[in-house]
N, C-alpha and C positions, 0 to 999 in steps of 0.2 A: 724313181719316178714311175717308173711301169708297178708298183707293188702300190704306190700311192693308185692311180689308174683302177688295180683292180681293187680297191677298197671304197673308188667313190662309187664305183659299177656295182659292187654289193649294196651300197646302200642305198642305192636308186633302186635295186629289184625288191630289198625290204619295203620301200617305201612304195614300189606298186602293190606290192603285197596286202600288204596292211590298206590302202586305199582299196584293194579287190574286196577285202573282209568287211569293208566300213559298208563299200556298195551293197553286199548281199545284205543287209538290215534296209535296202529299199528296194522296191521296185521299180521298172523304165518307168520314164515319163510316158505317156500318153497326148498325146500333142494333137491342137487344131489350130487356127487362126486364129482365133477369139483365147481359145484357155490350154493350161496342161497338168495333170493331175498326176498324181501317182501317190503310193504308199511306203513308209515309212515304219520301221519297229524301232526302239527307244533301246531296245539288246540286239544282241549280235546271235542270241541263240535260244532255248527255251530253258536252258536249265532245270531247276525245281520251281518255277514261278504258277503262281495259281492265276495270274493275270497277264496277258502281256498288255506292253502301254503301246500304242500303235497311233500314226495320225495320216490322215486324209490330207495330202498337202496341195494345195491348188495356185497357177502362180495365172494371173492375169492379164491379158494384154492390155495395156491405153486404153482408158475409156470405156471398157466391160467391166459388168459387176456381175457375183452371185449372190444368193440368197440364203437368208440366215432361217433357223426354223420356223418364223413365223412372218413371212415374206410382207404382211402387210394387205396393201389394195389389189399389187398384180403381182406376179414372180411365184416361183415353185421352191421348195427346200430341195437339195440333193435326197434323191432316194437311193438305199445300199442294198442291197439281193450278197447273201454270205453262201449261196448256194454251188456246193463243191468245193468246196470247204472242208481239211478234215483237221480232228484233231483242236475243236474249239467249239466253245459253247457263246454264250448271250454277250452282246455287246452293247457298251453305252458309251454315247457320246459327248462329250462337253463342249459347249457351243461358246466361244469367245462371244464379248461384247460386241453388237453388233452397230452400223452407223445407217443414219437416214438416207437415201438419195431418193431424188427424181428423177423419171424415165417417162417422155411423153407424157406427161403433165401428171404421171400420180407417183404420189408417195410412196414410193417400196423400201423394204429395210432389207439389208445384208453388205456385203463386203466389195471393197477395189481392190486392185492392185497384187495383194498375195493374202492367204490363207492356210492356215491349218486345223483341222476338227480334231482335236486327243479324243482317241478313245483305247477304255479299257476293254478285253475283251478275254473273256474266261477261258483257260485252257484245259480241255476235260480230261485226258491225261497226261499230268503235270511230267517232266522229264524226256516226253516223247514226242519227236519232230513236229512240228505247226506246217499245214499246206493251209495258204491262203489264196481263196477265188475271190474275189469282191467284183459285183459290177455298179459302176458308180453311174446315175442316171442324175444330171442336172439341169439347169439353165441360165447360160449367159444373155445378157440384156445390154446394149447401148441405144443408137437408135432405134435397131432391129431386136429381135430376139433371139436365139437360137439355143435350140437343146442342146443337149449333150451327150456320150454314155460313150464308157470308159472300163475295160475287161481290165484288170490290176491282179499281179499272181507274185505272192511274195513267200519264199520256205524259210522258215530257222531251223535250222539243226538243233539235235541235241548236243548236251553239250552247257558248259558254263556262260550263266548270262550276263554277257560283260557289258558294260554299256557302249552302246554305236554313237557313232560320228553325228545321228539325229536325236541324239535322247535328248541334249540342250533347247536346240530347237521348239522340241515336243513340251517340254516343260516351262520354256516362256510364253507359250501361247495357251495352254493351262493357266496358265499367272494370268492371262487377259479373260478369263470367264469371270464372272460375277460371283461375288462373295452371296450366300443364302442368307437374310435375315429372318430367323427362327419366327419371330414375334409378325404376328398379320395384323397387318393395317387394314385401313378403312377407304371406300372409294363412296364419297356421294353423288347422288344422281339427282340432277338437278336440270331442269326445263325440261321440254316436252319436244318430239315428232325431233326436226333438222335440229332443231336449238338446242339438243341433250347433250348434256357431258358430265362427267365423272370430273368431280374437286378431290383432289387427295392431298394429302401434305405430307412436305418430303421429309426423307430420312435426311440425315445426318451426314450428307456428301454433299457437294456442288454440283447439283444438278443440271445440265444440260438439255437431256433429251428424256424421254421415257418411250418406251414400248409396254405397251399392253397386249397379251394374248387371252384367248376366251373361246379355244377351238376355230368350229366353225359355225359359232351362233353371234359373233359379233367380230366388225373390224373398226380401229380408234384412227383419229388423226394426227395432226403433228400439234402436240401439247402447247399451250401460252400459258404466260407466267401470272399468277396471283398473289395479294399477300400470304407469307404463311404456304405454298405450294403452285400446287400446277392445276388449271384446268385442262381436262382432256376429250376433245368430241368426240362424240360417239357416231363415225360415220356410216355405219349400219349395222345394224341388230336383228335376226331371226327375228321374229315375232314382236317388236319396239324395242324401244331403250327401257320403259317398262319389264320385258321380257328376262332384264339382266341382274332384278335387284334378288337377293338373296344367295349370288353366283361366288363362286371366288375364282379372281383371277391372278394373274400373275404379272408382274407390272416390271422391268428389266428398266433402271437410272441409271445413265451414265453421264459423267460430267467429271472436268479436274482430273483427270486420270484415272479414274476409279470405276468402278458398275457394282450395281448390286441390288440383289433380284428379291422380289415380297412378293408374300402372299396378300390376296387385298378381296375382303369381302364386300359384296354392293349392298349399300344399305339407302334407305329415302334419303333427302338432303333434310339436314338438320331445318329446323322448321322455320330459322331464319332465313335459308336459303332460299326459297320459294316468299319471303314477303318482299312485299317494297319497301322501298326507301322511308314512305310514311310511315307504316307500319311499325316499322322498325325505331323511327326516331318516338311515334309515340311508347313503344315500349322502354324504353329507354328511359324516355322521362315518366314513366312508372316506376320503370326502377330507381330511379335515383331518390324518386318518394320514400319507395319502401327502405332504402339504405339508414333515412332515419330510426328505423325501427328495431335496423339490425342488433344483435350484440359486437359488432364491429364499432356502433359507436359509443359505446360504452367506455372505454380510455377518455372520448371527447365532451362527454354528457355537462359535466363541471364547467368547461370551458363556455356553453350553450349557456346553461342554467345563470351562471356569474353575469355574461352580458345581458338575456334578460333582467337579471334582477336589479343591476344596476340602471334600468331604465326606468323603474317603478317612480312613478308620480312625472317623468317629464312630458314635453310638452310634445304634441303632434308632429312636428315640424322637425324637431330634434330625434324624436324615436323613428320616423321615416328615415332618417337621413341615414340614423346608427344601423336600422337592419338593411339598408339597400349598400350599406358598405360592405357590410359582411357577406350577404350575398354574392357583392362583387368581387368579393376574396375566393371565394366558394369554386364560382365559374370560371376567375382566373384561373385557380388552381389546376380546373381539368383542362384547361388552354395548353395548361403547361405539363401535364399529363400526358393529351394528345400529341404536343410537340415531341415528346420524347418516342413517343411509341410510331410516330409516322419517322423520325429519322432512323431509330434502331430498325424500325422493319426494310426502309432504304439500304441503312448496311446492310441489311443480309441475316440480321443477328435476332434470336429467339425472343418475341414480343410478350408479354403477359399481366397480367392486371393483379397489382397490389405488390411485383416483384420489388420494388423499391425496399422493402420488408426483407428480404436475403442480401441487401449490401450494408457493410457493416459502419462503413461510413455515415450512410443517410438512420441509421440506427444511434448512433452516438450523437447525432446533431438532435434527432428527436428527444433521446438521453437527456440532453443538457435542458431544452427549450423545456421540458415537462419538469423538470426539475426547478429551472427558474420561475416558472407559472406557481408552482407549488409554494413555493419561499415569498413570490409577490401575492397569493393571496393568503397567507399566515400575515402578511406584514410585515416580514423583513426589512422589505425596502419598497419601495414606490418609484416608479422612473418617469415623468410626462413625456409624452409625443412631443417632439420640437412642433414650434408654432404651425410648418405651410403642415407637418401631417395633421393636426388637428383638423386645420381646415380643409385637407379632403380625406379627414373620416381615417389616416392610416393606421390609426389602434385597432378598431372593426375589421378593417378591409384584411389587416395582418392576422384576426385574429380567425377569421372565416377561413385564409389560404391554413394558416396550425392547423384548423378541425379538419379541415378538407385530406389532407396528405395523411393526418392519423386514424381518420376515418375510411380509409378503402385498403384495408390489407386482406381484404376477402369480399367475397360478390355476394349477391344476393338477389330473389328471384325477380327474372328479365334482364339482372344488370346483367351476368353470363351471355343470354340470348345476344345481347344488344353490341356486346364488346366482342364476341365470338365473328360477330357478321360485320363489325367493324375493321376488328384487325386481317381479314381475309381481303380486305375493298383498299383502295386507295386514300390520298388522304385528304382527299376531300369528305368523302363519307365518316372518317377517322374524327376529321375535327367536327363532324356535325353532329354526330352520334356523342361525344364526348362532350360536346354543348350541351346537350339535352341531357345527357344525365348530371351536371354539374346544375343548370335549372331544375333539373327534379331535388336533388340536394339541397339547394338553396330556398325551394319551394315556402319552407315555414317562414323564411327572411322576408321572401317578396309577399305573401300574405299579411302579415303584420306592418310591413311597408303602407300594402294599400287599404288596410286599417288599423292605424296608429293608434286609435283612441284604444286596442286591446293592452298596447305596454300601459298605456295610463294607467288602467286600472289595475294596475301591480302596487302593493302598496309602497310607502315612499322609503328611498335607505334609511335604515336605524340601525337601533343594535341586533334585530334577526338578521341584517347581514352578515355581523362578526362572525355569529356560529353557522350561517351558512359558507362563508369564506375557510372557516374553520373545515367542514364537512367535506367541500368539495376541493381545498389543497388534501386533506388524506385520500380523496377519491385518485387527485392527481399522482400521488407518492404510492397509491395503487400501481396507476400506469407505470410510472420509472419503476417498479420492481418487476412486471412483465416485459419490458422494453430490457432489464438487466437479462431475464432471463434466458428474452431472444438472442439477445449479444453473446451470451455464454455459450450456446449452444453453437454459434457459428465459428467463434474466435477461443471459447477457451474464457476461466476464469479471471484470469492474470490480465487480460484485454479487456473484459467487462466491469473489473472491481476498480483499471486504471481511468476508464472512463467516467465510471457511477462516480468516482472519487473529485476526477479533475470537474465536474459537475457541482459537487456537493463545495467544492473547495469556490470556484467560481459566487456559487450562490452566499457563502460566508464573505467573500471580500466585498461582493455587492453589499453585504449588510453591512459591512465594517463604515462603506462606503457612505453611507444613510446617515450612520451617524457622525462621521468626524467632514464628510466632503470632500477628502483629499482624489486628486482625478489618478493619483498613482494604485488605488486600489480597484477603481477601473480599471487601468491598465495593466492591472495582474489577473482581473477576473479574466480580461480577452485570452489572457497569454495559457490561465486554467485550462478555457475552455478550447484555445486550439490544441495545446497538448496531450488534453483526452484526446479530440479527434484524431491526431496525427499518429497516438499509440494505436487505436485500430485498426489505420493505413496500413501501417509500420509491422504490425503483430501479426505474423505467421494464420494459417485457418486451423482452427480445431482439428484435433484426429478424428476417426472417421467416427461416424454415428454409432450408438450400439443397436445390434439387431431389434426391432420387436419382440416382446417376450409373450409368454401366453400363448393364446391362441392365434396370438397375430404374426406372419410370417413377410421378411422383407418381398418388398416387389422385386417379381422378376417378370417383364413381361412374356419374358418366350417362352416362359412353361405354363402361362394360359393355355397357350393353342394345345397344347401335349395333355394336360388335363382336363382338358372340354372334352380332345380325342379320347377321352378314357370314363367320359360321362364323367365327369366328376365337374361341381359349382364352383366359380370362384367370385369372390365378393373383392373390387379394389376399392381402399379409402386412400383418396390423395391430401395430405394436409401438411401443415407446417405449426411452428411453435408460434408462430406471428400470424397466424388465423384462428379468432376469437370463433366465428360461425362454426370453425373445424370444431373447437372444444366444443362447444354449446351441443354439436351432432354427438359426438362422443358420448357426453353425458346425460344428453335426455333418449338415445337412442340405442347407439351401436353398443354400449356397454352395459346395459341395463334390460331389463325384459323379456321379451317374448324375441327380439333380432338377434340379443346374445345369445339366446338359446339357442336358436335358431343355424345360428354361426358356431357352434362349437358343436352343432350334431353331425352335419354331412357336408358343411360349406368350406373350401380352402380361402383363409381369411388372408389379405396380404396387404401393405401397408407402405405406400410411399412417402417418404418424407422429401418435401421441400422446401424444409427452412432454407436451405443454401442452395444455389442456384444447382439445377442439374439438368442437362441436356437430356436424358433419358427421359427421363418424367417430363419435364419442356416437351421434347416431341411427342408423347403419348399422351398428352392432352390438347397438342393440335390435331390429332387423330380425328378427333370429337367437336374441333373447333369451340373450342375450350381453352382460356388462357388465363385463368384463375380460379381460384378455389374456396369452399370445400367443392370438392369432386371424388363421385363414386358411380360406380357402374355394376353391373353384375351379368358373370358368365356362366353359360352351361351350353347344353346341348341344344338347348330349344333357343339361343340366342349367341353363337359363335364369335360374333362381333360385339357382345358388348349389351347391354339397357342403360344407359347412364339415368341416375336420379337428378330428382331436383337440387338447389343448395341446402334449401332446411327438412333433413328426414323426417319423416314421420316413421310410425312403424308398420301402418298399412303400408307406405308405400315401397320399403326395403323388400316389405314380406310378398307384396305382389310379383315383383320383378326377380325375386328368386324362386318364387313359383313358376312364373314365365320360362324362365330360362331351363328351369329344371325338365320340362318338355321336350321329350324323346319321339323322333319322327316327323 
């Protein structure tokens, strides 16, 4: 018993022991009412280390808070004085994530309850004892206020640097700083004097809060939610809210567990931003004019041409009735457009115009319909509308919603402006704005509606219908081979050729069906055509894309900012395989001329694809408020943030805006 006695008595003094050792890796507390501070080393000693990791640990009473580095409206950050200090060089400090509170009615940011600041701090000769002086000057805040300051004296020995009883600690609270994202975003500044705030849209975390800092030439409020982002007030500015555009600031999101900190340039509000509501809806319905013009609707043009021509010689009455159906297919269409885009932006989930074009599903269904159109106007087979569609018009009305949905896989100019300042707003504005460009669309329907005597004078069907029926099913069999191609690219061969197939096989039993009547060969066409669909549910996504070749180099956005820093231009083309306006740019512009040339002397050319859905590119085209494409911008020195172009290049206009940007100073 006594030899047990003196063996639990050794282990008790090992065990003061080693707690005495843990203690010397910190300093006393320093203690008030309100708070208690003291210092912390992550080793027990200096060993060979070129840094030690050291933390400022602060523990809180009830109801007091301190301040993070950018305290906001009222409050002070902790100031450090290293003076008397030996045996250590420069220190930097990593600030955890920081939380909003109120204090007497203003908004301040920083900490409750407990804290600790990690910081690294250089050892100037490495292996030789660390004497540390710090005097910590702060202030705690509840009702009252009161400063603080705090003498903190901590030695490490030399000596192997083994880790202390705080080094966990110190490294969970490192884990609570915010992640850097390399790539700078964009803050627009929008309204005038008290009404100003900065639009941004967020990264790719669940956003909560944001903090913005800007020194001490500007202080922000407590952010409210937009579609697509956050507005932020700008509740005072040095010199206006004007004073701040060309600035970059730093913008700290937290939400979901997570933080994480951007750079973010102030640039004007996109020019939507500043219109009204009219403005805006008339633009819209310009654009939805011009979209006839696009080469977007080129897959559709057959589709156009065949229902007018099938009106040639009818009667007034008849030809009003046929194009106000199709019309009404048209605006359906973007009813049910808007429908989608105001529930996706309620979830929470990355909005954008013409994405329907990267799901491989609504790709196969298109597959099939363009396929069936091409076999019905060869002749194949002929189906009637049952009687009630007849009489309201559902062949026109179905056939205006087909043009509509294969007609918007790329924007065109105003559509951008008008859908950019849509998907930012609510969804009331969502479905108004999508009204109006669904009427600009239909525009040619409702003009031949409200003068019908123009179809009369088309001449009457004969036989130039055959060969134009002839022309525009190959126009169609155009399309299903660019619709194969899109499919390829997302799913792979093996999913595009089972589709193209269960399509082609579909449209064969509809013919079988023409001639013998049996309803079992309808009944195999459905079963075709679900089966294509369901293989490219079912079928894995294609491997990854291949790089850009040439002079074209994959997007990366975060080595914009690193090659602006180094003067150097960067040109981005945003496009997909399923945006016709993309190709169109391509080939009358970026690839040809005086831009190629231009791009292959001093410009870094870089190429985002998104045929298939990618959140990277998704957010860096809400940057710009921007949710469809073609999309291109161009960087340099003389524009850090960015020049976005219009949708259809020219080559003035590539070439100005690389001038532009190329401006130094």
């Amino acid at each position: 018993m006594k030899a047990r006695a003196v063996a639990l008595r050794g282990l008790a003094l090992a065990a003061l022991v080693v707690a005495g050792e843990a203690r010397s890796a910190a300093s006393p507390w320093t203690q008030t009412p309100e708070a208690a501070v003291r210092l912390v080393s992550a080793s027990e000693a200096v060993g060979d280390l070129l840094q030690l990791r050291l933390g400022l640990e602060f523990e809180l009473a009830p109801g007091w808070k301190t301040y993070w580095r950018s305290p906001g409206d009222g409050g002070l950050p902790p100031a450090l004085d290293w003076t008397g200090s030996g045996n250590l060089g420069g220190a930097r400090l990593t600030w955890p994530a920081p939380a909003r509170f109120t204090i007497l009615g203003i908004d301040s940011v920083g900490y409750e309850d407990s804290l600790l600041l990690p910081m690294d701090v250089e050892v100037a000769e490495p292996g030789e004892p660390v004497r540390i002086a710090l005097r910590v000057d702060y202030l705690t805040c509840s009702d009252i206020c009161v400063p603080q300051s705090a003498d903190l004296a901590l030695t490490l020995p030399a000596g192997p640097a083994l880790p202390s009883a705080e080094a966990y600690v110190i490294d969970r609270w490192r884990g609570r700083a915010p992640r850097r994202d390399p790539a700078a975003g964009r803050a627009e500044l929008f309204g005038r004097g008290d009404d100003a705030a900065l639009r941004i849209a967020l990264p790719s975390i669940e956003a909560e809060d944001m903090f913005i800092e800007a020194g001490d030439v500007a202080v922000f409020g407590r952010p409210t939610p937009v579609a697509g982002g956050l507005a932020v007030p700008v509740a005072w500015a040095k010199g206006g809210p004007e004073s701040l555009l060309g600035r970059e600031l730093v913008a700290t999101v937290t939400g979901g567990g997570e933080a994480l900190e951007q750079r973010l340039h102030v640039v004007p509000a996109n020019a939507s931003a500043s219109y009204g509501i009219a403005l805006i809806l008339g633009l819209a319905l310009a654009g939805g004019v011009i979209l006839n013009f696009m080469p977007c609707v080129l897959p559709v043009l057959g589709i156009k041409l065949m229902h007018a021509a099938g009106l040639g010689g009818a009667g007034r009455r008849r030809a009003r009735a046929e194009f106000l159906a199709v019309a009404a297919g048209v605006v359906f269409s973007f009813w049910l457009l808007a429908g989608a885009a105001i529930a996706t932006a309620e979830a929470g989930m990355a909005v954008g115009w013409g994405v329907q074009f990267q799901q491989p599903a609504f790709l196969a269904v298109m597959l099939l319909l363009v396929v069936l159109f091409a076999a019905n106007l060869w002749g194949a087979f002929e189906i009637s509308a049952p009687r009630f569609a007849g009489r309201l018009r559902g062949g026109p009305f179905l056939t205006g919603m087909f043009a509509t949905l294969l007609a918007t896989p790329c924007s065109a100019p105003f559509v951008g402006t008008a859908v950019g300042f849509a998907l930012t707003r609510g969804p009331v504005e969502i479905a108004l704005i999508f009204t109006a460009l669904g009427l600009g669309l239909a525009s040619p329907y409702f003009g031949v509606a409200a003068f019908p005597g123009l179809a009369a004078m088309l001449p009457k069907p004969g036989r130039w219908m055959v060969w134009l029926r002839i022309l525009l099913g190959a126009a169609l069999a155009g399309t299903a081979v660019w619709l194969l191609i899109v499919l390829e690219a997302q799913l792979g061969w093996t999913a595009a050729l089972a589709a193209f197939g269960a399509a082609v096989l579909s449209a064969a039993l509809l013919a079988a069906w023409a001639q013998l009547r049996r309803r079992a060969l309808v009944a195999g066409a459905a079963l075709a055509a679900a089966a294509g669909i369901a293989a490219v549910i079912a079928l894995p996504a294609a491997m990854e894309r291949a790089v850009p070749g040439g002079r074209w180099q994959a997007f990366d956005e975060a080595r914009i900012g690193m090659l602006v820093s180094e003067g150097r231009m960067v040109f981005v083309d945003v496009t997909a395989d399923w945006c016709i306006t993309c190709r169109f740019n391509k080939a009358a512009v970026l690839d040809r001329g005086p831009v190629a040339a231009r791009l292959a002397e001093d410009v870094v050319a870089m190429r985002a694809d998104w045929t298939r859905p990618d959140a990277a590119i998704s957010a860096y085209l809400a940057r710009f408020a921007r949710y469809g494409i073609p999309f291109n911008a161009v960087y340099g020195p003389g524009a850090p943030a960015g020049i976005p172009l219009p949708e259809l290049l020219t080559d003035s206009a590539v070439l100005d805006a690389i001038g532009k940007a190329g401006q130094k100073g």
